[in-house]
Structures are given as C-alpha cells and as structure tokens.
TIVEXZA-238820 format. One record per atom (N, C-alpha, C): residue in three letters; x, z, y. Coordinates in pm, whole numbers, plus 50000, padded with zeros to 5 digits. Last residue first. Layout:
// TIVEXZA-238820
alaXZY;...
END
This chain:
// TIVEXZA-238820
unk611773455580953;unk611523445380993;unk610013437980934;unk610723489281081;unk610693483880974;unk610583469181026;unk610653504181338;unk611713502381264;unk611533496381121;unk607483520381290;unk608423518481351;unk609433514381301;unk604193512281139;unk605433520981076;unk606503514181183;unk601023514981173;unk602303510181210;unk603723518281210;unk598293514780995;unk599053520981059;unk599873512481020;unk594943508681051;unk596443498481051;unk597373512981047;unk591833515680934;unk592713519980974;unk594163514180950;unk588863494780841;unk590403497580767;unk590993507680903;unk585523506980966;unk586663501081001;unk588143506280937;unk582923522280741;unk584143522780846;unk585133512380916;unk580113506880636;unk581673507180623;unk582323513180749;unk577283517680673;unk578293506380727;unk579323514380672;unk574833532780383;unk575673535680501;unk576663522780519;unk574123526780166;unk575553540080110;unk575603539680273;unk570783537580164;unk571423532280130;unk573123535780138;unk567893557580042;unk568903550980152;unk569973544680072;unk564353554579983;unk565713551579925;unk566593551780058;unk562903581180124;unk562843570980130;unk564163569580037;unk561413614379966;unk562333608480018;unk562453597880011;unk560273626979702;unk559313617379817;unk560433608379951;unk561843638379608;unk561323631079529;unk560513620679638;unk563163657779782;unk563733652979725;unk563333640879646;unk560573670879802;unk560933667979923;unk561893655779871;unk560093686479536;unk558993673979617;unk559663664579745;unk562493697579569;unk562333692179448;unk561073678279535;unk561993716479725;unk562973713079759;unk562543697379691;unk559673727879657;unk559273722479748;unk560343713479809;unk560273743879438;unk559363732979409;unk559493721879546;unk563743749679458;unk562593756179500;unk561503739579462;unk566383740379201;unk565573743679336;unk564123746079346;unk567133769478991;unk567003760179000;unk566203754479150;unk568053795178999;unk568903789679020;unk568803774879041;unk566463827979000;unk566213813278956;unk567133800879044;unk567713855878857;unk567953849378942;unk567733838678909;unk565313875078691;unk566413863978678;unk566383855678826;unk563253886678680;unk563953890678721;unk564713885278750;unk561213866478529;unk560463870778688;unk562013874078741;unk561163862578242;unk562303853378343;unk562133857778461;unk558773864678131;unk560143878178093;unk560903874078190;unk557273854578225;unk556513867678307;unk558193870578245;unk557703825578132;unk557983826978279;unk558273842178282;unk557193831577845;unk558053830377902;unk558933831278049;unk554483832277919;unk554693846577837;unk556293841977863;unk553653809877980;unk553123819478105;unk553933829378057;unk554193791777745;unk555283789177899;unk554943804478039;unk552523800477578;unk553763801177534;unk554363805177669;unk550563790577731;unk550023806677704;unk551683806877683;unk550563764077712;unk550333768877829;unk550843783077824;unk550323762477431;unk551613757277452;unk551783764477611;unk547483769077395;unk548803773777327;unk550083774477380;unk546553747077540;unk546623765877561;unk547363773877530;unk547453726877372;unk547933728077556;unk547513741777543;unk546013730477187;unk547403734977142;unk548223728577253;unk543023727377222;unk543823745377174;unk545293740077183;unk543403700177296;unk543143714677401;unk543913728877348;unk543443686277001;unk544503689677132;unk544153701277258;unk541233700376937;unk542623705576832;unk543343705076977;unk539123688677061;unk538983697777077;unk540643709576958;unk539423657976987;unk540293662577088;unk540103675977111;unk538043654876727;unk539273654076708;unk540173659976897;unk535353668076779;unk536583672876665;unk537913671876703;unk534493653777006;unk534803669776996;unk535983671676885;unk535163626376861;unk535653628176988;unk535873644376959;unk532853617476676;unk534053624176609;unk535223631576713;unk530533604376810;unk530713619176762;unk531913624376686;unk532223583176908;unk532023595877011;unk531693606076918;unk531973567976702;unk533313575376734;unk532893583376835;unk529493562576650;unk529793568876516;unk530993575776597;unk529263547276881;unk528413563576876;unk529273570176777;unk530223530476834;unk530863535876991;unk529963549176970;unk529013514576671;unk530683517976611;unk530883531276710;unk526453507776711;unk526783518676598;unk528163523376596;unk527713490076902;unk526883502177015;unk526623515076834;unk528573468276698;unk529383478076799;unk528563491076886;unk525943462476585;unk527163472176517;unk528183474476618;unk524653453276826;unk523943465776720;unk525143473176672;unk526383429076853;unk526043442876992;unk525323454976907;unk525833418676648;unk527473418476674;unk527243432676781;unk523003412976597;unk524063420976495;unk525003422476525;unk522783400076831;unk521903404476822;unk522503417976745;unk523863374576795;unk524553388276919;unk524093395176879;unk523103355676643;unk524353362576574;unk524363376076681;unk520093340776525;unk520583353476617;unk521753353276576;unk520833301876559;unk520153314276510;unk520843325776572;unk522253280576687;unk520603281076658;unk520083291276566;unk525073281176723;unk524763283676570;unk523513278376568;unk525003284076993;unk525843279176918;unk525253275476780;unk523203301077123;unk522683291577155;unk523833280877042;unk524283323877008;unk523233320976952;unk522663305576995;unk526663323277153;unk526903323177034;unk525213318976965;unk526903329177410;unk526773314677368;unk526523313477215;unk527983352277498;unk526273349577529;unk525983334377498;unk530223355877350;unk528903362977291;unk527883357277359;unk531363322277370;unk531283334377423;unk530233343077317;unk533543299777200;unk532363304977163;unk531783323577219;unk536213275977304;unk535813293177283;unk534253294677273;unk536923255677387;unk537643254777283;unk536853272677220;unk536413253677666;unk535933243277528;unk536333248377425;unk537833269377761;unk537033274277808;unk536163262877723;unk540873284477611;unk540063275977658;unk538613270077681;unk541773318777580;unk541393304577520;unk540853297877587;unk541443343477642;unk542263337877707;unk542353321277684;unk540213367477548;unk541033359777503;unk541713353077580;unk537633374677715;unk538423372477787;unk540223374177700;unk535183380677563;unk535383365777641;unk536403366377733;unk534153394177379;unk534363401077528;unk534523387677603;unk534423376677140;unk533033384777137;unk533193386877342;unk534873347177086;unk535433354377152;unk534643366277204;unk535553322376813;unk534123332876898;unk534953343776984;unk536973293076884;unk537103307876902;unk535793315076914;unk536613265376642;unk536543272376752;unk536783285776752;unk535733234776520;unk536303241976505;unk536413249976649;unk533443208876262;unk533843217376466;unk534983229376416;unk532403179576178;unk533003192976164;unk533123196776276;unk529923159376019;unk530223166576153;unk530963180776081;unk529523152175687;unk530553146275772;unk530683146175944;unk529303163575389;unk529593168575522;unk530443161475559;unk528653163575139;unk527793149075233;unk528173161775374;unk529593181674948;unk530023164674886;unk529453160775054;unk530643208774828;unk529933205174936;unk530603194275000;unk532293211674644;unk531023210574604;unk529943210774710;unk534733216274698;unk534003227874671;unk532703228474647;unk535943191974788;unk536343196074671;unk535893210874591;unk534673194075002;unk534073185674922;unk534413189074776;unk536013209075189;unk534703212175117;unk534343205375028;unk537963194675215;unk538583204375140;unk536633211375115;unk537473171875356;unk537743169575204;unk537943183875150;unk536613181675587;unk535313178875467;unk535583173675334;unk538813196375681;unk537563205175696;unk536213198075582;unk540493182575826;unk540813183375679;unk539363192475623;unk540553183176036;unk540843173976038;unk540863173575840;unk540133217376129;unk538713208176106;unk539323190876058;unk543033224476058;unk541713221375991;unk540713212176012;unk544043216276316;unk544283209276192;unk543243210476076;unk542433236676455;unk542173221276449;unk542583210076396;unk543623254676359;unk542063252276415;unk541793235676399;unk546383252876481;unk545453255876279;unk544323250176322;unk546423253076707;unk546413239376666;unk546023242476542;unk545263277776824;unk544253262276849;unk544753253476736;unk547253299476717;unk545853296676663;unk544493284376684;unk549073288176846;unk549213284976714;unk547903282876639;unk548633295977090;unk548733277777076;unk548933278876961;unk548333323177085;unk547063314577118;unk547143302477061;unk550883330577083;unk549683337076958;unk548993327676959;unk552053327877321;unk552843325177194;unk551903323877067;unk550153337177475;unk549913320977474;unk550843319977372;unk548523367177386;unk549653361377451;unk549613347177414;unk544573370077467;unk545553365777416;unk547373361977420;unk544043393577726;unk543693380977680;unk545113380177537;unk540913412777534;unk542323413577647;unk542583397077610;unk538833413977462;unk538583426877555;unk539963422477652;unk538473399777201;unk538573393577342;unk538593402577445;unk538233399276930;unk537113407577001;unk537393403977160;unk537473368876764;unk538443376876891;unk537553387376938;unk537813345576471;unk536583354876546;unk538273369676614;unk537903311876395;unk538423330576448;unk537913333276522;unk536323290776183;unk536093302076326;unk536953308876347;unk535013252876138;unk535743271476120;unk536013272776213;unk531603242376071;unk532383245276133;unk534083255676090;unk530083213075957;unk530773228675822;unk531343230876033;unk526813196975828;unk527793201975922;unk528253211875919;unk524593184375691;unk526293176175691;unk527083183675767;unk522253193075713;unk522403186775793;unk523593178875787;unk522323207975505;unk521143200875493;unk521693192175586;unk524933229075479;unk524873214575375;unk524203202375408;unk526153241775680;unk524963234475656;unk524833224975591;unk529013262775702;unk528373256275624;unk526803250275635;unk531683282675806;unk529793282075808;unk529563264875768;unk533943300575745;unk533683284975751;unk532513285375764;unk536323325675957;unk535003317475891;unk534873305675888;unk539003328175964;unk538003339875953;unk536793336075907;unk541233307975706;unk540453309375846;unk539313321875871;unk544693309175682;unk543803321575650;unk542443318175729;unk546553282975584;unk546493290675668;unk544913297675667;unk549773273175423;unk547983273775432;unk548223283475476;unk552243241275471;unk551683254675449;unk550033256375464;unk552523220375493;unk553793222575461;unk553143242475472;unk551013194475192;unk550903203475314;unk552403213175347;unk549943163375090;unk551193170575113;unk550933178775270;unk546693159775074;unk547943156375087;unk549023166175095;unk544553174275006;unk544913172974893;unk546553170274947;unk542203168775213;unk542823181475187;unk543803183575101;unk542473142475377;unk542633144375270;unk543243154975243;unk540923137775700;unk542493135875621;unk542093139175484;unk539073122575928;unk539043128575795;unk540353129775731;unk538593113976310;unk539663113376192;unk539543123776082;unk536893116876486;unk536323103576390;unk537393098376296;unk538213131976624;unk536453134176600;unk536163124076538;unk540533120176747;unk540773128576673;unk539103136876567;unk539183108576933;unk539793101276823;unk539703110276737;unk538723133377152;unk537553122077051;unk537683107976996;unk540893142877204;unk539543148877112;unk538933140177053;unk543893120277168;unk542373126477229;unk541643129777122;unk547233130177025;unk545573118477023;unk544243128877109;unk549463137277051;unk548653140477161;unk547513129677132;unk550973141876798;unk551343130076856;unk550223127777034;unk550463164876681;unk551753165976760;unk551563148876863;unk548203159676588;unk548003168276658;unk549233167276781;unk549393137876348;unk547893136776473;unk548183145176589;unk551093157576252;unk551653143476288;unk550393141976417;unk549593176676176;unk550333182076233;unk551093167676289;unk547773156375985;unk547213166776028;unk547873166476183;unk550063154075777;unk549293140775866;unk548783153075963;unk550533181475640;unk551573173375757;unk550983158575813;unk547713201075655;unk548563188475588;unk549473186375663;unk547193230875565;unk547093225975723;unk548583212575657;unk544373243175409;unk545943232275402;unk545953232275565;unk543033275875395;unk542813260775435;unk544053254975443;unk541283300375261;unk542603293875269;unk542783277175268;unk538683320975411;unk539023307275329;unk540533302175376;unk537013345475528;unk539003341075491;unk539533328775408;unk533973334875427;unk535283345075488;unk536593343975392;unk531703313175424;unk533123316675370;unk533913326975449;unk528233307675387;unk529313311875501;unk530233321075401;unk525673286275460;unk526303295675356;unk527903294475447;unk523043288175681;unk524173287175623;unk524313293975561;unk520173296175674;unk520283279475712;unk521433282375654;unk519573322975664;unk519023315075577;unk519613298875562;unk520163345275807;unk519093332575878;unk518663322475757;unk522063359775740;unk521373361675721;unk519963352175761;unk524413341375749;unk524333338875628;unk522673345275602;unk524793351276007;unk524993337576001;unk524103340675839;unk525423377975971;unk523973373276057;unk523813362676036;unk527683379775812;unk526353384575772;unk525373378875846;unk529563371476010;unk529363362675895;unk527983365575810;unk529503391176214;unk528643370676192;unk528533370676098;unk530413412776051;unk529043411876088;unk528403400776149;unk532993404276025;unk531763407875917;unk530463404675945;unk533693402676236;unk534223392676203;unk533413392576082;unk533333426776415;unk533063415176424;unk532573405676318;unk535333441876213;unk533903445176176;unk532983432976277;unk537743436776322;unk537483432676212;unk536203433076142;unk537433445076544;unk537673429376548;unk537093423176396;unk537693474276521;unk536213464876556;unk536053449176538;unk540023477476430;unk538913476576348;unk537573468676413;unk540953488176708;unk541443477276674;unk540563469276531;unk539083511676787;unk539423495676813;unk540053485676754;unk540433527276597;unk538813520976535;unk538403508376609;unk542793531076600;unk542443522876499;unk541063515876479;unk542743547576853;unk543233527376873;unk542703522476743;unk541623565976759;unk540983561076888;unk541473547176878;unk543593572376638;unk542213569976551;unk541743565976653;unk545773578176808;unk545933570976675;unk544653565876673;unk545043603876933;unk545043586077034;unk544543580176932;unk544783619876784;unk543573616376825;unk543353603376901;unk547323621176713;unk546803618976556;unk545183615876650;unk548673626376869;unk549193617276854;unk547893613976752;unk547683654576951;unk547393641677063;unk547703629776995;unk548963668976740;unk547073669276757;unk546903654576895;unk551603662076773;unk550993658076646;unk549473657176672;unk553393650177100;unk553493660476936;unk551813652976872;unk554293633977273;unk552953641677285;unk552323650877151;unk556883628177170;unk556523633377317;unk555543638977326;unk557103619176920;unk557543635076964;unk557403636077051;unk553943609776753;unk555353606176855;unk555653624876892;unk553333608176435;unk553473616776477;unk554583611476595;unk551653586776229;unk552953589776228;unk552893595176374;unk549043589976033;unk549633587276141;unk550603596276133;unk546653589375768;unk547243595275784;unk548053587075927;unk542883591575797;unk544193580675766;unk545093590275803;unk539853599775871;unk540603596875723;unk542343597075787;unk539733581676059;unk539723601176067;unk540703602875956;unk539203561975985;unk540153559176024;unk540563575276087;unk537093564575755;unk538143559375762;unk539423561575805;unk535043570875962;unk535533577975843;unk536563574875833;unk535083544776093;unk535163555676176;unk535733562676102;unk533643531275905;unk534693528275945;unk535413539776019;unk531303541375799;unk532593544575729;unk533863538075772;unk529403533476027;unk530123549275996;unk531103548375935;unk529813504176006;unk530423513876115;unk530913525576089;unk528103511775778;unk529753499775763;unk530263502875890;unk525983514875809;unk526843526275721;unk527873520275733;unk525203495875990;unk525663511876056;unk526143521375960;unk524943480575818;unk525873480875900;unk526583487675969;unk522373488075674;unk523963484275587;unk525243486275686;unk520743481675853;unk521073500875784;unk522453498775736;unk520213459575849;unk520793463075986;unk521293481475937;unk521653445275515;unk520323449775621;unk520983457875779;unk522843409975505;unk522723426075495;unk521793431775598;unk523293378475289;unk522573388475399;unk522643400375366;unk526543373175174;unk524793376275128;unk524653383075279;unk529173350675145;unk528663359975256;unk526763359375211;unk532063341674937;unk530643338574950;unk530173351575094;unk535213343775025;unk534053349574940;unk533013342775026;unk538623335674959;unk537653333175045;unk536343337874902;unk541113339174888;unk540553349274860;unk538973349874917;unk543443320574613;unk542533318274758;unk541433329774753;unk546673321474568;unk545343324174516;unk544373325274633;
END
C-alpha cells in the first residue's frame, strides 16, 4: 500500500510547534535503562540522541513544506517507487550518466522490489520531477548504506516519468535524482549531493531558510529541557557521592589492604615490559652412562 502524501504549505509558527512537540515527545518516551550509568543518566543521554536523531526527520518535513511553500512544486513524501529489473540491468551494466539521461523505463515492468523515496518534487509547468533523500549529514555515511542508497536513486529517476505519469503527471520528461545533505558531510559524492548552501540555488526557491529556522527552533526547544532533565542526574551523583563518604567515615578503622593510590598510579603509568632474554638450557652430564 503506498503511503506517499501530498505536501500543503506551513506557517513558520507551525514549525516551531513541530519542533516543540518534537522535543515533547521524546521527554515523553519511555528508555531502556544501561546498568553502567543507571537510570537518570541513561534516560537524559537517551532524549539527547532521540531528538538528534529526529532532526533528520524534521529535515525531511520541513523541505518538503518550503518546497511546496513557493508555490512552483507539488511535492510527495515517502513515495513508493519500483526499482524494475531493466533499471538494475542499466545500472549494473556501468552505462554513463549521460546515456543513462536519455533512458525512460516503464514503471510497470517486472520489479524485484519497492523502495521508500523521502521526496519527489514535481514541476508539472516545466516537465521536471526530481527524488530526494534527505541526510542530516553531521557524520559520514558507512559506504555499505551509501551504495545502496545511490543506486535506488537512480534506478528511480530511470523510472521517475512513467511512474508519474501513471499519477497524472503526463508531460515530464527532465528527471534528477540526489542527496540533500543538510551538514554536508554524508559522505556522498560530490555530484551526486545537494549541500544546504546549494539547496536554494537547486530548487530556485528558499528551502535553507526553513531547514536553519527549524533546527535553531529544535536546539532551543532542547536546551530548555537540559536543566530538567540533567539536574535528576546531579542529585543522584550526590547521592551516590554522600552514600560512598558515609561508607568510607565507618571503614576509617579497618585495616586498608588495598594498595595505596599512589601505588596504583605508579602501577598504571608504568611502561609495558616485556618477559625478559631467555636464560641459556643448562647440559648436565651424567658420568658412566654410554
């Protein structure tokens, strides 16, 4: 079942409630608890990675809104695209870019699977559809991840105007396909990637504009949740501090058996050695034996 939606313009207020409740959210959520750094540290990292890791996904909204807000495109999120076996024949067989730029397949043929794209943008007026994954790019990509996500990419766009067509967008015949890479350091190819400071010169309308607004909304909404959530972990190092001081003061009498700190540092800072030369075998000679 294909889950791709239409994209309406939103207001710049809309977004920052779409930040805030992201943040909410992820306060919200429940986390699974490591036993090394127990529960108030585990539960403040947690929400700290979730809201990063969310940002990719609030990216990936907020083009599609800026795009759709200009007026010129209509713009698909998560559209389920064939990736045909001609397609994967082309691709595998190493045809140049620009054969491969004057080859249409037939969305219809025998596919051996479909694949999820983050965006299709659409200009009917002109004939021209692109699709997108959208990277927040802060790290690079592993190349196991990467070469899958070029060749979809670009099996699509090889299939990119019959499968619009069959959506009622009949006179598209320039397609493109590419990475927006918000941070730009994915790891993708340096053709093959759509930086943030390219993105407007990309499209011919604002997209940074809304991508840097809702992240600088995302990085506030979570700093103010910061006190809350790390002001638990402190109390329960004091706690835990206060535990170990009230333990030490009963132990003062006890013979401490373990080594001295300084033994311990000494012991730790020490060069590696090694086992030392071998001795020389020792012969002994037994008399009277033939």
């Amino acid at each position: 079942m294909e889950v791709e939606s239409h994209v309406h313009s939103v207001s710049a207020a809309a977004l920052t409630r779409t930040a805030q409740t992201l943040v909410a959210n992820a306060v919200a959520a429940a986390f699974n608890e490591d036993p090394v750094i127990g529960p108030d540290l585990s539960r403040a990292i947690s929400v700290v990675g979730s809201v990063v890791k969310r940002h990719g996904l609030l990216l990936q909204s907020t083009a599609a809104h800026a795009l759709a807000a200009s007026g010129r495109f209509e713009v698909l999120v998560d559209a389920e695209i064939p990736i045909v076996d001609a397609a994967n024949e082309l691709l595998l067989a190493r045809n140049s870019t620009n054969d491969l730029a004057r080859i249409s397949i037939r969305a219809d043929a025998a596919a051996e699977r479909i694949v999820t794209m983050d965006l299709t943008v659409i200009d009917e007026e002109v004939g021209w559809a692109g699709v997108y994954e959208v990277k927040r790019g802060n790290g690079p990509v592993d190349g196991r991840t990467r070469r899958p996500i070029e060749h979809d990419l670009k099996a699509a766009r090889l299939v990119l105007p019959s499968y619009l067509a069959k959506r009622g967008y009949k006179n598209i015949t320039r397609v493109t396909a590419g990475v927006i890479d918000y941070y730009g350091a994915a790891g993708f190819h340096k053709d093959f990637k759509i930086s943030r400071d390219e993105l407007d010169a990309h499209f011919h309308v604002p997209v940074r504009q809304s991508l840097d607004q809702v992240t600088s909304c995302l990085r506030t909404a979570l700093l103010s949740e910061l006190p809350n959530l790390f002001s638990t972990v402190i109390k329960a190092i004091n706690r835990e501090n206060a535990r170990k001081d009230a333990t030490s003061s009963a132990t003062d009498l006890v013979p401490d058996a373990t080594p001295t700190e300084e033994a311990v540092t000494h012991f730790i800072s020490t060069r590696p050695t090694g086992p030392g030369p071998r001795k020389p075998a020792t012969t002994i000679r037994v008399s009277g034996v033939a």
